[in-house]
Steps between C-alpha positions, in 0.01 A plus 500: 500500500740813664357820559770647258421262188119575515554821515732477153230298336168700649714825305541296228174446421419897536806632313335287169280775450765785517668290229195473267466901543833534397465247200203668394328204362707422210865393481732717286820506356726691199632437191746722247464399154664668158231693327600312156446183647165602691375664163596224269288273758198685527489573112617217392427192751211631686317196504838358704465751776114416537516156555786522745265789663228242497694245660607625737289789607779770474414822479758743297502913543792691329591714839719737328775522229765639358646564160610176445341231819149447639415446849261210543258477788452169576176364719328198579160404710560479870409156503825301483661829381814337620568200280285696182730801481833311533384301223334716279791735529723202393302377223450925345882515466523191354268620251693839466830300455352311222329848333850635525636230287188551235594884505819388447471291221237731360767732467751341334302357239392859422837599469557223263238591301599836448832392426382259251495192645677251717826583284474894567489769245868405347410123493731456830470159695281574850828527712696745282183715430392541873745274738418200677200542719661482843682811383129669412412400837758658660475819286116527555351688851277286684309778593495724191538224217701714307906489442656588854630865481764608803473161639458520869574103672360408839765391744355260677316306202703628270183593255562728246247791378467817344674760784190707443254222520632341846530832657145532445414149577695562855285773550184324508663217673853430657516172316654335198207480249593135356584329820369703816802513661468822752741785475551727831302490811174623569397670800132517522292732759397270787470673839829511646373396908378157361656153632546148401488237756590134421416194704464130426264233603620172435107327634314767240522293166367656166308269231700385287827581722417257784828342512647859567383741777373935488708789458252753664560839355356816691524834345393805788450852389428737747272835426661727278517839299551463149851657337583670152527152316163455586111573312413732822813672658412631845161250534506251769456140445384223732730206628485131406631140562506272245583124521616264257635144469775325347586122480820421658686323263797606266315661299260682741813636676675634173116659442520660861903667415362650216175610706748650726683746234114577339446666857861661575464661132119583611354295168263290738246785573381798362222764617194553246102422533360176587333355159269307779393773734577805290657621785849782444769522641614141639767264487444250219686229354709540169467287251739225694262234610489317827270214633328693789317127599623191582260302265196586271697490141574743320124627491578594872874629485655151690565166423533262291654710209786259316635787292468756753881525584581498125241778449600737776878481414398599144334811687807537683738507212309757311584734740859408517495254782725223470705262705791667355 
């Protein structure tokens, strides 16, 4: 075997342990949900939200809020955190789509109610006393519930809200709150003397990738001191390498572009405390997962993962990170 490729997989092997420290033992993610909606599940449907907690072992914190969203703090066990997030994540808005349409219909029959029935107070036919219901859709704030006042419409998406509930939304997070879709770029605070090196080994085969060969990824840091963007301005912090892997196939390489606009808008890394060691002040990962080991699962950071790729660009996305 060369000199050069044992070296890549004998740091492979040590740089797992830098990634559990960063991971911290649990795999997490986030979540903005309508406080209607979350309320009307709780009080409501709570036996909905424990099962699906029970199933699939999620683990829900509201991690902050404003006047009309909640933040959701999203965790799973580090076992398999992988595959369990992505689809307990995908199976909690599934159930929040389908409390949205209870709330919904909750509310409309208590309008009818009030109004006197189906008919409405006059004894109007249901289209002439409150429009069709596409037209109550469209009037209605996903985020709010109520009638859309100053409508404010997403360009991109072209979603429509209250102008004062999106602002806030935005806010919290620079995406549309129905369909994710990122607005602006964000800059995070990785060290500014880091670099990404690419190389590709056509004999190195992944599990699960073996018709394809490695995209080798090495991120080097050098020793630094830490600036005004970060927890300790003026403290030093330590260098690091970090290695990670990448089947090269189609998908693999569109993984690896966006990879490469994570780092040049310094989204990759971030400088905190090690959950692992404890230890302040170091380079740690953030929050945009990469398979430090060649094999092992997902129990070890490697391969074979089958929904890794699909997973990661998720990650990606949320921070604005598209092909486009």
């Amino acid at each position: 075997m060369p000199a050069a490729l044992m070296t890549v997989l004998f740091s492979s092997v040590s740089f797992v342990l830098s990634r559990m420290a960063a991971c911290g033992g649990a795999t997490k993610n986030k979540l903005t949900v309508s406080k209607p909606v979350w309320d009307f599940l709780t009080k409501e449907a709570p036996s909905k939200l424990v099962k699906l907690k029970e199933e699939t072992k999620l683990s829900i914190l509201i991690d902050g809020e404003t006047s009309e969203i909640y933040v959701l703090q999203l965790s799973t066990p580090a076992p398999g955190a992988g595959n369990g997030l992505y689809l307990a994540r995908k199976a909690l808005k599934a159930l929040l789509k389908e409390t949205e349409k209870e709330l919904k219909k909750a509310q409309r029959q208590s309008r009818a109610s009030w109004a006197g029935g189906p008919g409405g107070a006059g004894g109007l036919g249901g289209a002439a006393a409150g429009g069709s219901r596409e037209e109550e859709q469209e009037s209605q704030c996903p985020i709010c519930l109520g009638e859309i006042q100053n409508v404010k419409t997403l360009e991109k998406c072209r979603h429509s809200f209250c102008e004062a509930c999106i602002t806030r939304a935005l806010q919290v997070k620079r995406a549309c709150p129905m369909c994710g879709r990122f607005y602006g770029q964000l800059v995070g605070n990785q060290p500014e003397n880091g670099r990404m090196l690419v190389s590709k080994d056509s004999s190195l085969l992944l599990p699960g990738y073996e018709k394809y060969g490695t995209i080798i990824i090495q991120y080097v840091f050098p020793p630094g001191v830490q600036g005004v963007e970060h927890p300790n301005p003026g403290v030093r912090y330590p260098g690091t390498t970090r290695v990670a892997y990448l089947p090269d196939c189609p998908e693999g390489n569109k993984v690896l572009a966006l990879f490469r606009k994570a780092f040049d808008q310094r989204l990759t890394f971030t400088i905190g405390t090690s959950m692992t060691t404890g230890r302040a002040n170091v380079i740690t990962w953030n929050d945009i997962h990469h398979k430090t080991n060649c094999t092992g699962g997902p129990q070890l950071f490697g391969y074979p993962d089958p929904t890794y790729l699909a997973r990661v660009q998720e990650e990606l996305r949320a921070k604005g990170l598209t092909e486009d």
